[in-house]
N, C-alpha and C positions, 0 to 999 in steps of 0.2 A: 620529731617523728619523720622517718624514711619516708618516700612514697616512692612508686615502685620503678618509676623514671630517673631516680637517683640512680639508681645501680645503672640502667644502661648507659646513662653519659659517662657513668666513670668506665665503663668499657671502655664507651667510643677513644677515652684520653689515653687509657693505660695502652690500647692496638696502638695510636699514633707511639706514644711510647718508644714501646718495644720494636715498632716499625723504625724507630730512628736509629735504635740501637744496632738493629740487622744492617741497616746500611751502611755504618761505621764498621764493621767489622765484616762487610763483605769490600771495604775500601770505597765505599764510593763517596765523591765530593758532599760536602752538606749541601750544596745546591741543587741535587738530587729531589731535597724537601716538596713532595707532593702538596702540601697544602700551601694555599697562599699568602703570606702574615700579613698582609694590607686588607684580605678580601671586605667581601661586603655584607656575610654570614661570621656572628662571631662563635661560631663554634668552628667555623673553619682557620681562625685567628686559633683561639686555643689549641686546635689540633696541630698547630705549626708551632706552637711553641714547645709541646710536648714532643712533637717528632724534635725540635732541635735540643731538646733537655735528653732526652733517651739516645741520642747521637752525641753531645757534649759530653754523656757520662763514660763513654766509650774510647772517641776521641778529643780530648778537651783541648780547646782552641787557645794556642800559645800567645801570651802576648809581650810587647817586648817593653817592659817599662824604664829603659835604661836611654831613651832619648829625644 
C-alpha cells in the first residue's frame, strides 16, 4: 500500500531528473550537478544520481574502450 509520501519523493527524483536533462540540452558541463553525490543527506545522494541519469539520457558519456 502507497502512503501518501511515496508520491512526493518520487517527485522530488523525477524534478532532479528532468533538471539533469535541461542542462544537457542547454550544454552545460555535467559538473553543473546541483546536488552533491558524496553528501551526508541521502536523498541528496539520490537526487545526484537522477540529475546525472536524466543528463546521461541526453548527453551520454563516451567511453573509449579501445585502450
Amino acid at each position: 500500500m502507497r502512503e501518501p509520501g511515496d508520491l512526493a519523493a518520487a517527485l522530488v527524483m523525477l524534478r532532479a531528473h528532468v533538471a539533469g536533462q535541461r542542462a544537457a540540452l542547454a550544454g552545460d558541463p555535467a559538473t553543473v550537478c546541483p546536488y552533491d553525490p558524496y553528501g551526508d543527506n541521502a536523498v541528496t545522494r539520490a537526487r545526484a544520481r537522477m540529475w546525472i541519469r536524466g543528463y546521461d539520457l541526453v548527453r551520454p558519456a563516451s567511453i573509449d574502450y579501445t585502450g
